[in-house]
MIFI-336164 format. One line per field, with one value per residue (C-alpha): residue in one letter; x, y, z. Coordinates in Angstrom, 3 decimals, always signed. Layout:
residuo = [A; ...]
east = [X; ...]
north = [Y; ...]
up = [Z; ...]
***
This chain:
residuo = [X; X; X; X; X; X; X; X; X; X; X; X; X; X; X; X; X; X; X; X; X; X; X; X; X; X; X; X; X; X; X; X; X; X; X; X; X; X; X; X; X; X]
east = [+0.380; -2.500; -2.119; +1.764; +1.908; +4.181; +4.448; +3.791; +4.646; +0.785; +1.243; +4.748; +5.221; +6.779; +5.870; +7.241; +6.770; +8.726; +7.904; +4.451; +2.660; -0.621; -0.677; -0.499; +1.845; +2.838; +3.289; +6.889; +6.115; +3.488; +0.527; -1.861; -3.034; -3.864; -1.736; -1.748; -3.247; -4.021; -3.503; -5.662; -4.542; -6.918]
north = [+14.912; +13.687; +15.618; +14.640; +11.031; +12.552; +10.295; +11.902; +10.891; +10.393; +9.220; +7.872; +6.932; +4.863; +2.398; +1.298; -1.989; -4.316; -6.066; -6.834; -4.854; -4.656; -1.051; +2.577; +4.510; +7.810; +9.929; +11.877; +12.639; +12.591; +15.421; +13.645; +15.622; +12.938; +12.203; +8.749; +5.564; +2.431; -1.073; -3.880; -8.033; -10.013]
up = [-23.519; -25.517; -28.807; -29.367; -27.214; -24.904; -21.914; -18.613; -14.785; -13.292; -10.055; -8.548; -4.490; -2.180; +0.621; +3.775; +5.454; +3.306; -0.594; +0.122; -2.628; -0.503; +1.660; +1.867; -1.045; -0.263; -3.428; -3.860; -7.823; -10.491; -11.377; -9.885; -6.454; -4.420; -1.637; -1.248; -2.434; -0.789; -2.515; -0.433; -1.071; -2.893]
***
């Protein structure tokens, strides 16, 4: 990852409740252990 540049899947999810980008993303993928992450509207 950081010695030979490979790129590496983080954090990938989904959300329901249309194309607003603001709201809750459930992860499906990614190394990161956090379950979900919330995106608020500025």
């Amino acid at each position: 990852m950081f010695v030979t540049n490979e790129t590496v899947l983080v954090w990938s999810g989904v959300k329901t409740g249309g194309n607003d980008p603001a709201g809750v993303y459930v992860r499906v993928a990614g190394c990161d252990p956090l379950a979900t992450l919330t995106v608020e509207a500025m």
